[in-house]
C-alpha positions in Angstrom: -20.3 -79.2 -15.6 -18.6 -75.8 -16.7 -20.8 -72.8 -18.4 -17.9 -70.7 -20.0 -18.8 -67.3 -20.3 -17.0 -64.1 -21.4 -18.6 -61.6 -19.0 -16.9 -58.1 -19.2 -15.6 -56.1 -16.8 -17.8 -53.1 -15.6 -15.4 -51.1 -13.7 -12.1 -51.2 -11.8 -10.7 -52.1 -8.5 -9.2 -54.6 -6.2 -9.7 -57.5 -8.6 -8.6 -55.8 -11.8 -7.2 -59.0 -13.6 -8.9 -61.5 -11.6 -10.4 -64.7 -13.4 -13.5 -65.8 -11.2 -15.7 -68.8 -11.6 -19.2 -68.0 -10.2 -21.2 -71.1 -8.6 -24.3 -71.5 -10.6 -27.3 -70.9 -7.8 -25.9 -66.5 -8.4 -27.8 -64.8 -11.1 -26.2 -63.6 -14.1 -28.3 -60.7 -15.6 -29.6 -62.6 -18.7 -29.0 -66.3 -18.5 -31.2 -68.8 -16.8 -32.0 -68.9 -13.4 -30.0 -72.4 -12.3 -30.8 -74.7 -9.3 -27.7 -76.9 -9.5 -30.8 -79.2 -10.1 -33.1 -80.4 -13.4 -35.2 -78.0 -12.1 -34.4 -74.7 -14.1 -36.6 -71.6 -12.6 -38.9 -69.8 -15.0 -37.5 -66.8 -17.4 -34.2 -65.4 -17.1 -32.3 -63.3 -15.0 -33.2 -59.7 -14.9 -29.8 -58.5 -13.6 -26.7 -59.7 -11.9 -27.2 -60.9 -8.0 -25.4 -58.9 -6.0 -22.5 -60.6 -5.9 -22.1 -60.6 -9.1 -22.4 -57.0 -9.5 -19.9 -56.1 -6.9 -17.1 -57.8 -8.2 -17.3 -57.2 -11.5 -17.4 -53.2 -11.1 -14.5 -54.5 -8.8 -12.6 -55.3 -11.9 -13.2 -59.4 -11.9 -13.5 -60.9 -15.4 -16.3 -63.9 -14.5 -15.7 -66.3 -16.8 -17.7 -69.1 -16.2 -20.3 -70.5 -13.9 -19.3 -73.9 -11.9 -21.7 -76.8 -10.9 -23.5 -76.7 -7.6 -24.6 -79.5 -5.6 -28.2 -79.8 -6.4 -30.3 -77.3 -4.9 -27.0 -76.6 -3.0 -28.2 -78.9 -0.2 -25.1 -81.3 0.0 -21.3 -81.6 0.5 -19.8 -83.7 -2.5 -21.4 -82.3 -5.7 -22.6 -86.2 -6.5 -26.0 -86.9 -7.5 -27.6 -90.1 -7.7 -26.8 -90.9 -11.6 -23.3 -90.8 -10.3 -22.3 -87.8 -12.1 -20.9 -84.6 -10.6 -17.6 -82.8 -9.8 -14.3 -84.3 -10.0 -11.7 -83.4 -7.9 -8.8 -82.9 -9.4 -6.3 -83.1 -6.7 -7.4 -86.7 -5.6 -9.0 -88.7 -8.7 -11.7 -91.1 -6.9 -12.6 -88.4 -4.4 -15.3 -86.2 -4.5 -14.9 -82.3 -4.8 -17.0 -81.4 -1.7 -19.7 -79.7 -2.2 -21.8 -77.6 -2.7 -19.8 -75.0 -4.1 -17.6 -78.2 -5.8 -16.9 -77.1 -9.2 -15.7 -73.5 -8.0 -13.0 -75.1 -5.6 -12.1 -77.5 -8.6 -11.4 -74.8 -10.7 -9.6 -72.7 -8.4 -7.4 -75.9 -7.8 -6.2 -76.5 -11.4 -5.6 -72.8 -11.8 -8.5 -72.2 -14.2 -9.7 -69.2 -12.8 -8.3 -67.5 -10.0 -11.5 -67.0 -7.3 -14.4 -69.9 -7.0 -17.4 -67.5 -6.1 -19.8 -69.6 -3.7 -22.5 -69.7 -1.0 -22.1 -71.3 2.6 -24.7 -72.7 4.6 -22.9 -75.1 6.3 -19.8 -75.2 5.2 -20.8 -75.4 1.4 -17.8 -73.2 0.2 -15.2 -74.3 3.2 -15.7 -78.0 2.8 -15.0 -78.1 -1.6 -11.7 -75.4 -0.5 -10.7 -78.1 1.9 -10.9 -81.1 -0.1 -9.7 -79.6 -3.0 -6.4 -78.2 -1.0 -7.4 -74.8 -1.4 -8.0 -71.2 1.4 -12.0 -71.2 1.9 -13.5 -68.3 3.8 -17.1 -67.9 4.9 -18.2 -64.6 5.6 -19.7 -63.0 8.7 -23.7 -64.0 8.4 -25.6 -60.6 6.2 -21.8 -58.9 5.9 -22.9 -59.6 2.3 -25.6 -59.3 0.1 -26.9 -62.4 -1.2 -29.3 -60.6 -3.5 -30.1 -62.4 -6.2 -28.8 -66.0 -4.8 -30.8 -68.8 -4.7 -31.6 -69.4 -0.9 -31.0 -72.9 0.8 -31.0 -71.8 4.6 -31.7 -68.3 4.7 -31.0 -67.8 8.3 -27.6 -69.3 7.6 -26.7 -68.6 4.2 -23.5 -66.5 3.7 -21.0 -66.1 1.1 -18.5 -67.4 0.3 -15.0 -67.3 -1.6 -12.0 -69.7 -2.5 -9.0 -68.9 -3.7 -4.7 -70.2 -3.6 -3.7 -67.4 -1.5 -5.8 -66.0 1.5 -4.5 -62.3 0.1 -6.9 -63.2 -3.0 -9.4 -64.1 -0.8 -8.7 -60.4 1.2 -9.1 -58.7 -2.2 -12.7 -60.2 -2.8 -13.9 -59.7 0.3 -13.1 -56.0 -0.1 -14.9 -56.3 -3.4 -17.8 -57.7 -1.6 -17.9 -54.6 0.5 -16.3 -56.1 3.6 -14.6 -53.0 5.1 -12.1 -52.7 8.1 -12.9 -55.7 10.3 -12.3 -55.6 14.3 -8.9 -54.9 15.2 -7.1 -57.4 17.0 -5.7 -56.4 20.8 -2.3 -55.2 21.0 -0.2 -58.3 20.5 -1.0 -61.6 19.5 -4.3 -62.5 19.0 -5.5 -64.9 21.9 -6.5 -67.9 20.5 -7.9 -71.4 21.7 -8.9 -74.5 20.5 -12.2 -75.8 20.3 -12.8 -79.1 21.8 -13.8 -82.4 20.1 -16.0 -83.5 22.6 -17.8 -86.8 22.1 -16.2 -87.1 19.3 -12.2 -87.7 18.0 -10.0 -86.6 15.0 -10.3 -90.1 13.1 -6.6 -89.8 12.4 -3.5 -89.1 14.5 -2.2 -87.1 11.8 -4.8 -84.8 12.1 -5.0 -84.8 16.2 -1.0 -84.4 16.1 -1.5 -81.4 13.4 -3.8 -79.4 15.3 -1.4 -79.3 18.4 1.5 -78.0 16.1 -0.4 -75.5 15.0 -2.3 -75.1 17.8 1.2 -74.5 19.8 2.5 -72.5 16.9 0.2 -70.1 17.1 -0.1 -69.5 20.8 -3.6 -71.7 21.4 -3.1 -73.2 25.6 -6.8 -73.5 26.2 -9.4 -75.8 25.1 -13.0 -74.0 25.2 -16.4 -76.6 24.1 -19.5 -74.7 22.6 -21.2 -77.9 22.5 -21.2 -81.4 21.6 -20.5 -82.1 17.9 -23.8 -84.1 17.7 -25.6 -82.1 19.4 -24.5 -79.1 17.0 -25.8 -81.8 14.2 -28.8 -82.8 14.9 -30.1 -79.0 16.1 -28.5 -77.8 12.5 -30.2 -80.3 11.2 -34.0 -79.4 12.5 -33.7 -76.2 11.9 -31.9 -76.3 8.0 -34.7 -78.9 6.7 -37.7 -76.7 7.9 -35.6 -73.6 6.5 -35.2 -75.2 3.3 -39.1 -76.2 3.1 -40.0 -72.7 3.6 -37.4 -71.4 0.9 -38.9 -73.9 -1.3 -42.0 -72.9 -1.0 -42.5 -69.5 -0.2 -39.2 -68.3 -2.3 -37.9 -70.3 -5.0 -42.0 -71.5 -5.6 -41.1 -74.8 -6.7 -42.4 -76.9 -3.7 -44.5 -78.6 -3.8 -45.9 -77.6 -7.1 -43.0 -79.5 -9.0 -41.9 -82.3 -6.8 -42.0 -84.7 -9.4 -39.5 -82.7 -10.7 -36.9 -83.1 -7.3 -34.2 -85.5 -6.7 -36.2 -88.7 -4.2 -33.4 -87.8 -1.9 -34.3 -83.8 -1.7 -38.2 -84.3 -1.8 -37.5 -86.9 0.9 -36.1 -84.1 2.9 -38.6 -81.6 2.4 -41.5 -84.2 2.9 -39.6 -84.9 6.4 -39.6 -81.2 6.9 -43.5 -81.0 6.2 -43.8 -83.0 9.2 -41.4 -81.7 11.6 -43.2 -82.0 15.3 -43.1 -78.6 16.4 -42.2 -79.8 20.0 -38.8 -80.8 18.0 -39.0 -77.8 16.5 -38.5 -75.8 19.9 -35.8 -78.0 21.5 -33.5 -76.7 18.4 -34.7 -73.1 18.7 -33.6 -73.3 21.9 -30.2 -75.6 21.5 -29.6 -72.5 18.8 -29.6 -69.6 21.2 -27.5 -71.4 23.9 -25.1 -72.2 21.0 -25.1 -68.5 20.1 -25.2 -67.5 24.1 -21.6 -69.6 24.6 -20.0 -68.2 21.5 -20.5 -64.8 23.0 -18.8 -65.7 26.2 -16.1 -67.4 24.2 -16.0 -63.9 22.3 -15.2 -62.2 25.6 -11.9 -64.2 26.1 -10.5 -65.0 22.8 -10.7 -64.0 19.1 -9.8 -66.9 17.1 -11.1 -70.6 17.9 -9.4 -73.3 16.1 -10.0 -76.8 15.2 -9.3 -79.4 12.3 -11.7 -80.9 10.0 -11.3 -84.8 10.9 -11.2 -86.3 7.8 -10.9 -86.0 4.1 -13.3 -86.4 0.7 -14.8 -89.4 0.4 -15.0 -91.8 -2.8 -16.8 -90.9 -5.8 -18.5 -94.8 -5.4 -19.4 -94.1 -2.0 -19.8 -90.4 -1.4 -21.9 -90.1 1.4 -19.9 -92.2 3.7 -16.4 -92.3 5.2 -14.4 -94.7 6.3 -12.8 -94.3 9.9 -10.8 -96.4 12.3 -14.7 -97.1 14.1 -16.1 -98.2 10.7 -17.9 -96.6 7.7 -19.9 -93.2 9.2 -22.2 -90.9 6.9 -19.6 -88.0 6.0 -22.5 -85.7 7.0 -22.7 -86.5 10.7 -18.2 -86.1 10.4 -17.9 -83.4 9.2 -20.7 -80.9 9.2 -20.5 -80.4 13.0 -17.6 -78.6 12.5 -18.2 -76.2 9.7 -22.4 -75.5 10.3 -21.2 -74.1 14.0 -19.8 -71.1 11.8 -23.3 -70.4 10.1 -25.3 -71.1 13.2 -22.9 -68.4 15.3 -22.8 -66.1 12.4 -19.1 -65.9 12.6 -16.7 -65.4 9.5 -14.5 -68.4 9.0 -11.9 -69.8 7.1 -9.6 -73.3 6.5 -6.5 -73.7 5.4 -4.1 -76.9 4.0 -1.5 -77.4 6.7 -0.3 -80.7 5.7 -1.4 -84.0 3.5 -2.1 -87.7 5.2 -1.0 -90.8 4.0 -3.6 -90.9 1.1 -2.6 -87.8 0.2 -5.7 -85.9 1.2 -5.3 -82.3 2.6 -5.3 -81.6 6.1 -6.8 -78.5 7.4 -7.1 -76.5 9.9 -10.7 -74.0 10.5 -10.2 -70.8 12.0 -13.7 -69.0 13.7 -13.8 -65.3 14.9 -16.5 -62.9 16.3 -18.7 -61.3 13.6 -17.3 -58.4 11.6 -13.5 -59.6 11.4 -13.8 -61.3 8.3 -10.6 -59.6 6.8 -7.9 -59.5 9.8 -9.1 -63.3 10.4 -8.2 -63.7 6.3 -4.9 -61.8 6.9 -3.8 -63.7 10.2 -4.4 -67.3 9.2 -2.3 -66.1 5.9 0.3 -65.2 8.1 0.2 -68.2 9.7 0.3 -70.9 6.9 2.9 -69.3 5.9 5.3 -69.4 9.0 4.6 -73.4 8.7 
Protein backbone atom coordinates (compact mmCIF):
# COMPACT_ATOMS: atom_id res chain seq x y z
CA UNK A 1 0.00 0.00 0.00
CA UNK A 2 1.21 3.45 -1.32
CA UNK A 3 -0.48 7.02 -0.04
CA UNK A 4 0.79 9.38 -2.91
CA UNK A 5 1.05 12.70 -1.73
CA UNK A 6 2.31 16.03 -3.24
CA UNK A 7 3.80 17.60 -0.09
CA UNK A 8 5.72 20.85 -0.87
CA UNK A 9 8.86 21.84 -0.14
CA UNK A 10 9.31 24.29 2.79
CA UNK A 11 12.74 25.41 2.39
CA UNK A 12 16.14 24.56 0.87
CA UNK A 13 19.10 22.53 1.58
CA UNK A 14 21.04 19.35 1.25
CA UNK A 15 18.12 17.45 -0.28
CA UNK A 16 16.93 20.09 -2.70
CA UNK A 17 15.49 17.72 -5.45
CA UNK A 18 15.16 14.67 -3.42
CA UNK A 19 12.00 12.43 -3.86
CA UNK A 20 11.35 10.73 -0.35
CA UNK A 21 8.84 8.13 0.59
CA UNK A 22 7.95 8.57 4.33
CA UNK A 23 6.92 5.18 6.32
CA UNK A 24 3.45 5.64 7.51
CA UNK A 25 3.85 5.31 11.57
CA UNK A 26 5.58 9.55 11.00
CA UNK A 27 2.96 12.15 11.24
CA UNK A 28 2.09 14.28 8.35
CA UNK A 29 0.54 17.67 9.72
CA UNK A 30 -3.04 16.98 8.60
CA UNK A 31 -3.67 13.42 7.49
CA UNK A 32 -4.48 10.56 9.75
CA UNK A 33 -2.53 9.30 12.41
CA UNK A 34 -1.57 5.64 10.85
CA UNK A 35 -0.59 2.41 12.80
CA UNK A 36 0.63 0.32 9.86
CA UNK A 37 -2.39 -1.47 11.50
CA UNK A 38 -6.58 -1.43 11.16
CA UNK A 39 -6.23 0.53 14.08
CA UNK A 40 -6.22 4.20 12.80
CA UNK A 41 -5.62 6.73 16.03
CA UNK A 42 -8.20 9.34 16.74
CA UNK A 43 -8.24 12.89 14.79
CA UNK A 44 -5.57 14.01 12.59
CA UNK A 45 -2.20 15.15 12.71
CA UNK A 46 -1.60 18.57 14.12
CA UNK A 47 1.77 19.04 12.48
CA UNK A 48 4.55 17.21 10.83
CA UNK A 49 6.75 14.75 13.27
CA UNK A 50 9.93 15.91 13.34
CA UNK A 51 11.31 14.11 10.85
CA UNK A 52 9.23 15.23 8.66
CA UNK A 53 9.77 18.77 9.36
CA UNK A 54 13.46 18.57 9.09
CA UNK A 55 13.77 17.35 5.77
CA UNK A 56 11.38 19.04 4.07
CA UNK A 57 12.80 22.66 5.16
CA UNK A 58 15.89 20.56 3.97
CA UNK A 59 14.56 20.75 0.50
CA UNK A 60 12.99 16.93 0.19
CA UNK A 61 9.71 16.80 -1.90
CA UNK A 62 7.76 13.74 0.27
CA UNK A 63 5.76 12.25 -2.00
CA UNK A 64 4.17 9.57 -0.54
CA UNK A 65 3.84 7.55 2.62
CA UNK A 66 4.86 3.64 2.37
CA UNK A 67 3.29 0.63 4.30
CA UNK A 68 4.57 -0.27 7.70
CA UNK A 69 4.62 -3.63 9.21
CA UNK A 70 1.66 -3.48 11.55
CA UNK A 71 2.24 -1.51 14.51
CA UNK A 72 5.84 -1.65 13.17
CA UNK A 73 6.48 -4.71 15.31
CA UNK A 74 7.83 -7.27 12.54
CA UNK A 75 10.39 -7.86 9.83
CA UNK A 76 8.58 -8.80 6.47
CA UNK A 77 5.67 -6.34 6.09
CA UNK A 78 3.11 -9.67 5.85
CA UNK A 79 0.11 -9.85 7.78
CA UNK A 80 -1.98 -12.73 8.39
CA UNK A 81 -4.51 -12.09 5.34
CA UNK A 82 -1.41 -12.60 3.38
CA UNK A 83 -1.26 -9.26 2.07
CA UNK A 84 1.69 -6.84 2.38
CA UNK A 85 4.81 -5.50 0.62
CA UNK A 86 6.23 -6.96 -2.39
CA UNK A 87 9.62 -6.97 -3.00
CA UNK A 88 10.47 -6.08 -6.14
CA UNK A 89 13.92 -7.35 -6.56
CA UNK A 90 12.95 -11.05 -5.70
CA UNK A 91 9.14 -11.82 -6.64
CA UNK A 92 8.10 -14.50 -3.87
CA UNK A 93 10.11 -12.80 -1.18
CA UNK A 94 9.06 -10.65 1.25
CA UNK A 95 10.34 -6.91 1.51
CA UNK A 96 11.52 -7.09 5.14
CA UNK A 97 10.02 -5.15 7.35
CA UNK A 98 9.00 -2.98 9.05
CA UNK A 99 9.97 -0.07 7.16
CA UNK A 100 9.14 -2.58 3.79
CA UNK A 101 7.39 -0.37 1.45
CA UNK A 102 10.06 2.48 1.91
CA UNK A 103 12.97 0.03 0.86
CA UNK A 104 10.67 -1.17 -2.00
CA UNK A 105 10.29 2.01 -3.31
CA UNK A 106 13.76 3.12 -2.96
CA UNK A 107 14.59 -0.17 -5.01
CA UNK A 108 12.49 0.45 -8.19
CA UNK A 109 13.66 4.05 -8.15
CA UNK A 110 10.32 5.52 -7.20
CA UNK A 111 11.55 7.95 -4.88
CA UNK A 112 14.95 8.52 -4.00
CA UNK A 113 15.05 8.14 0.19
CA UNK A 114 12.65 5.48 2.13
CA UNK A 115 12.25 7.53 5.45
CA UNK A 116 11.85 4.82 8.40
CA UNK A 117 12.14 3.88 12.06
CA UNK A 118 14.47 1.15 13.56
CA UNK A 119 13.94 -0.74 16.54
CA UNK A 120 15.62 -3.71 15.60
CA UNK A 121 16.70 -3.52 12.61
CA UNK A 122 13.24 -2.32 11.04
CA UNK A 123 14.87 -0.03 8.40
CA UNK A 124 18.30 -2.18 7.91
CA UNK A 125 16.63 -5.44 7.40
CA UNK A 126 13.78 -4.02 4.23
CA UNK A 127 17.48 -2.10 2.77
CA UNK A 128 19.02 -5.45 2.91
CA UNK A 129 16.57 -7.57 1.34
CA UNK A 130 15.57 -5.25 -1.00
CA UNK A 131 19.46 -4.72 -2.18
CA UNK A 132 19.54 -1.33 -1.00
CA UNK A 133 22.35 1.04 1.76
CA UNK A 134 20.23 1.02 5.19
CA UNK A 135 21.54 3.17 8.06
CA UNK A 136 20.26 3.27 11.62
CA UNK A 137 21.11 6.23 13.45
CA UNK A 138 22.93 6.69 16.74
CA UNK A 139 19.99 6.06 19.53
CA UNK A 140 18.20 9.99 20.45
CA UNK A 141 20.83 11.61 17.54
CA UNK A 142 17.30 12.24 16.10
CA UNK A 143 14.18 13.37 17.02
CA UNK A 144 11.48 11.01 16.71
CA UNK A 145 8.82 13.57 17.62
CA UNK A 146 5.81 12.90 16.33
CA UNK A 147 6.55 8.98 15.46
CA UNK A 148 4.60 6.37 16.62
CA UNK A 149 6.72 4.48 19.28
CA UNK A 150 7.27 0.62 19.16
CA UNK A 151 10.38 0.38 21.61
CA UNK A 152 11.09 3.64 22.91
CA UNK A 153 14.29 2.78 24.59
CA UNK A 154 15.41 1.46 21.21
CA UNK A 155 13.68 3.29 18.59
CA UNK A 156 15.83 5.27 16.18
CA UNK A 157 15.66 6.50 12.75
CA UNK A 158 16.23 5.46 10.10
CA UNK A 159 17.02 6.08 6.18
CA UNK A 160 17.50 4.01 2.87
CA UNK A 161 18.63 5.05 -0.03
CA UNK A 162 20.98 3.57 -3.56
CA UNK A 163 23.95 5.48 -2.65
CA UNK A 164 25.28 5.85 1.04
CA UNK A 165 26.17 9.71 -0.16
CA UNK A 166 22.17 10.02 -0.21
CA UNK A 167 21.98 8.49 2.91
CA UNK A 168 24.97 11.31 4.18
CA UNK A 169 22.75 14.06 2.81
CA UNK A 170 19.67 13.07 4.98
CA UNK A 171 21.38 12.44 7.89
CA UNK A 172 22.65 16.00 7.70
CA UNK A 173 19.01 16.94 7.09
CA UNK A 174 18.13 15.15 10.23
CA UNK A 175 20.55 17.34 12.08
CA UNK A 176 23.33 14.84 12.37
CA UNK A 177 26.41 17.09 12.50
CA UNK A 178 30.23 16.27 12.27
CA UNK A 179 30.50 12.64 13.66
CA UNK A 180 33.81 11.40 15.60
CA UNK A 181 36.73 11.59 13.50
CA UNK A 182 38.44 8.58 12.76
CA UNK A 183 42.31 8.14 14.05
CA UNK A 184 44.98 9.04 11.68
CA UNK A 185 44.89 6.21 9.20
CA UNK A 186 42.68 3.48 8.61
CA UNK A 187 40.09 2.90 10.79
CA UNK A 188 40.75 -0.25 13.03
CA UNK A 189 38.20 -2.58 12.33
CA UNK A 190 37.16 -6.20 13.53
CA UNK A 191 34.76 -8.62 13.10
CA UNK A 192 32.20 -9.63 15.31
CA UNK A 193 31.99 -13.21 16.12
CA UNK A 194 29.16 -15.71 15.27
CA UNK A 195 29.23 -17.47 18.25
CA UNK A 196 26.81 -20.30 18.77
CA UNK A 197 25.61 -19.69 15.83
CA UNK A 198 26.95 -20.01 11.75
CA UNK A 199 26.52 -18.05 8.48
CA UNK A 200 23.91 -20.64 6.96
CA UNK A 201 25.74 -20.26 3.69
CA UNK A 202 29.30 -20.39 2.62
CA UNK A 203 28.75 -17.67 0.34
CA UNK A 204 28.06 -15.52 3.05
CA UNK A 205 30.93 -16.97 5.54
CA UNK A 206 33.45 -16.66 2.50
CA UNK A 207 32.08 -12.91 1.83
CA UNK A 208 32.59 -11.65 5.09
CA UNK A 209 36.44 -12.73 5.05
CA UNK A 210 36.91 -10.81 1.69
CA UNK A 211 35.65 -8.03 2.98
CA UNK A 212 36.66 -8.51 6.23
CA UNK A 213 40.47 -8.84 4.67
CA UNK A 214 39.78 -6.01 2.31
CA UNK A 215 39.23 -3.73 4.69
CA UNK A 216 41.88 -4.38 7.22
CA UNK A 217 39.51 -6.51 9.98
CA UNK A 218 42.41 -9.37 11.73
CA UNK A 219 40.53 -9.81 14.94
CA UNK A 220 37.46 -11.46 15.95
CA UNK A 221 35.79 -9.66 19.15
CA UNK A 222 32.14 -11.52 20.71
CA UNK A 223 29.74 -9.14 22.57
CA UNK A 224 27.61 -12.01 23.33
CA UNK A 225 26.01 -14.95 22.15
CA UNK A 226 23.46 -14.35 19.32
CA UNK A 227 20.75 -16.09 21.39
CA UNK A 228 21.49 -14.66 24.23
CA UNK A 229 21.25 -11.12 22.49
CA UNK A 230 17.64 -12.55 21.34
CA UNK A 231 16.01 -13.62 23.95
CA UNK A 232 17.24 -10.42 26.41
CA UNK A 233 15.96 -8.14 23.22
CA UNK A 234 13.15 -9.98 23.36
CA UNK A 235 12.02 -9.42 27.23
CA UNK A 236 12.78 -6.24 27.22
CA UNK A 237 10.99 -5.08 23.56
CA UNK A 238 7.51 -6.92 24.51
CA UNK A 239 7.22 -5.17 27.99
CA UNK A 240 8.43 -1.86 26.08
CA UNK A 241 5.89 -2.25 23.59
CA UNK A 242 2.98 -2.94 26.31
CA UNK A 243 3.86 0.22 28.05
CA UNK A 244 3.87 2.23 24.61
CA UNK A 245 0.58 0.73 24.02
CA UNK A 246 -0.82 1.68 26.82
CA UNK A 247 0.54 4.61 28.31
CA UNK A 248 1.31 6.36 24.69
CA UNK A 249 -0.45 5.40 21.73
CA UNK A 250 -3.68 4.56 24.39
CA UNK A 251 -5.02 1.84 22.41
CA UNK A 252 -4.22 -1.09 24.87
CA UNK A 253 -6.10 -2.56 26.15
CA UNK A 254 -9.05 -0.43 25.43
CA UNK A 255 -9.24 -1.71 21.70
CA UNK A 256 -7.78 -5.11 21.65
CA UNK A 257 -10.47 -6.38 19.75
CA UNK A 258 -9.27 -4.22 17.36
CA UNK A 259 -5.31 -5.90 17.22
CA UNK A 260 -3.94 -8.42 15.07
CA UNK A 261 -4.31 -12.23 17.48
CA UNK A 262 -0.65 -12.30 16.78
CA UNK A 263 0.11 -8.60 18.35
CA UNK A 264 -2.41 -8.85 21.33
CA UNK A 265 -0.80 -12.23 21.89
CA UNK A 266 2.41 -10.40 22.41
CA UNK A 267 1.18 -7.81 24.52
CA UNK A 268 -1.00 -10.31 26.64
CA UNK A 269 2.51 -12.21 27.04
CA UNK A 270 3.97 -8.97 28.11
CA UNK A 271 1.12 -8.37 30.80
CA UNK A 272 2.55 -11.28 32.41
CA UNK A 273 6.12 -10.94 32.16
CA UNK A 274 7.73 -12.48 35.68
CA UNK A 275 9.61 -9.63 36.88
CA UNK A 276 12.36 -12.01 38.09
CA UNK A 277 12.73 -12.48 34.03
CA UNK A 278 12.39 -9.12 33.86
CA UNK A 279 15.73 -8.40 35.83
CA UNK A 280 17.93 -11.14 34.23
CA UNK A 281 17.43 -8.97 30.85
CA UNK A 282 18.04 -5.66 32.63
CA UNK A 283 21.01 -6.94 33.57
CA UNK A 284 22.12 -9.18 30.21
CA UNK A 285 21.35 -5.31 28.76
CA UNK A 286 24.04 -3.44 30.77
CA UNK A 287 26.73 -6.15 30.27
CA UNK A 288 25.86 -6.01 26.52
CA UNK A 289 26.36 -2.19 26.69
CA UNK A 290 29.48 -2.63 29.27
CA UNK A 291 31.46 -4.93 26.40
CA UNK A 292 30.60 -2.58 23.56
CA UNK A 293 32.36 0.05 25.43
CA UNK A 294 35.52 -1.95 25.87
CA UNK A 295 35.14 -2.98 22.20
CA UNK A 296 34.89 0.95 21.71
CA UNK A 297 38.25 1.38 23.27
CA UNK A 298 40.09 -0.84 20.59
CA UNK A 299 38.27 -0.47 17.41
CA UNK A 300 35.77 1.81 15.61
CA UNK A 301 34.00 -0.31 13.15
CA UNK A 302 32.66 -3.95 14.01
CA UNK A 303 31.58 -5.97 11.13
CA UNK A 304 29.53 -8.89 10.43
CA UNK A 305 27.11 -10.39 7.66
CA UNK A 306 23.45 -10.87 7.91
CA UNK A 307 23.23 -14.89 7.42
CA UNK A 308 20.62 -15.14 5.26
CA UNK A 309 18.15 -13.60 2.92
CA UNK A 310 14.05 -12.68 2.76
CA UNK A 311 12.01 -15.36 3.23
CA UNK A 312 8.89 -16.48 1.02
CA UNK A 313 5.80 -14.55 0.87
CA UNK A 314 3.92 -18.24 1.78
CA UNK A 315 6.04 -18.71 4.58
CA UNK A 316 7.30 -15.47 5.89
CA UNK A 317 8.17 -16.08 9.26
CA UNK A 318 10.48 -18.95 8.60
CA UNK A 319 13.66 -19.65 6.73
CA UNK A 320 15.01 -22.42 5.36
CA UNK A 321 18.71 -23.32 6.25
CA UNK A 322 21.09 -26.25 5.71
CA UNK A 323 19.79 -27.36 9.76
CA UNK A 324 16.13 -27.13 8.63
CA UNK A 325 13.29 -24.51 8.58
CA UNK A 326 14.20 -21.78 11.72
CA UNK A 327 11.75 -18.74 12.56
CA UNK A 328 13.58 -15.77 10.46
CA UNK A 329 13.21 -13.89 13.77
CA UNK A 330 15.57 -15.93 15.94
CA UNK A 331 18.22 -15.61 12.37
CA UNK A 332 18.32 -12.63 11.87
CA UNK A 333 17.33 -10.20 14.53
CA UNK A 334 20.38 -11.09 16.70
CA UNK A 335 22.35 -9.36 14.45
CA UNK A 336 20.68 -6.05 13.78
CA UNK A 337 18.72 -5.50 17.52
CA UNK A 338 22.59 -5.48 18.98
CA UNK A 339 22.76 -2.01 17.17
CA UNK A 340 19.53 -0.59 19.09
CA UNK A 341 20.32 -2.25 22.35
CA UNK A 342 24.13 -0.54 22.19
CA UNK A 343 22.84 2.66 20.88
CA UNK A 344 25.35 2.58 18.04
CA UNK A 345 24.70 3.98 14.43
CA UNK A 346 24.80 1.33 11.84
CA UNK A 347 24.54 0.53 8.45
CA UNK A 348 24.47 -2.59 5.68
CA UNK A 349 25.48 -2.75 2.49
CA UNK A 350 24.94 -5.34 -0.84
CA UNK A 351 28.33 -6.84 -1.43
CA UNK A 352 27.38 -9.60 -3.55
CA UNK A 353 24.13 -11.96 -4.55
CA UNK A 354 23.79 -15.94 -3.67
CA UNK A 355 22.67 -18.46 -5.86
CA UNK A 356 18.93 -17.42 -5.51
CA UNK A 357 19.88 -14.31 -6.24
CA UNK A 358 19.22 -12.75 -2.86
CA UNK A 359 21.57 -9.88 -1.71
CA UNK A 360 24.34 -10.41 0.43
CA UNK A 361 25.32 -7.96 2.99
CA UNK A 362 27.56 -6.92 5.06
CA UNK A 363 26.52 -4.65 8.71
CA UNK A 364 28.86 -2.12 9.84
CA UNK A 365 28.49 -0.95 13.85
CA UNK A 366 30.42 2.15 15.35
CA UNK A 367 30.50 4.06 18.70
CA UNK A 368 27.65 6.58 19.17
CA UNK A 369 27.89 9.92 17.45
CA UNK A 370 29.69 8.65 14.10
CA UNK A 371 26.75 8.15 12.14
CA UNK A 372 28.17 10.18 9.05
CA UNK A 373 32.06 9.12 8.81
CA UNK A 374 30.64 5.41 9.34
CA UNK A 375 28.03 6.36 6.15
CA UNK A 376 31.12 7.82 4.26
CA UNK A 377 33.58 4.92 5.00
CA UNK A 378 31.39 1.87 4.24
CA UNK A 379 30.63 4.09 0.83
CA UNK A 380 34.13 4.01 0.29
CA UNK A 381 34.34 0.70 0.70
CA UNK A 382 31.52 -0.92 -1.49
CA UNK A 383 32.85 0.89 -3.86
CA UNK A 384 36.61 -0.46 -3.92
CA UNK A 385 34.76 -4.08 -4.28
Amino acid sequence: MVAWLDLPVTGRGVLDGVTVAAKEVFEVGGLPRLTGSDVVLDGVAREDSEAIRRIRSAGAHIICRSASHEFAWGITNRRVDGSGTANPLLPGRVSGGSSGGSAALVAVGAVDVGLGSDTAGSARLPAAFCGVFGWKATNGAVSLDGCMPLAPRFDSVGAMARTTALLVRTATALGLGKSNAWPAGMPRTCVLDPGVWTMHESLRAAALEEFADRVGARERVSLSTPTEVFDTFGVLQSVDVLVAHRDVIGTWPERAADYPVVVADRLRAAEQMPSDRLDRAEAALGALRSSAASVWEHFDVVLSVLPCGPSSVGTPDVIDTPVGERPLREVLVPWTCMANMIGAPAVVAPIDVDASGAPVVVQAMSRPGSDLALLGLLGEWVTLR
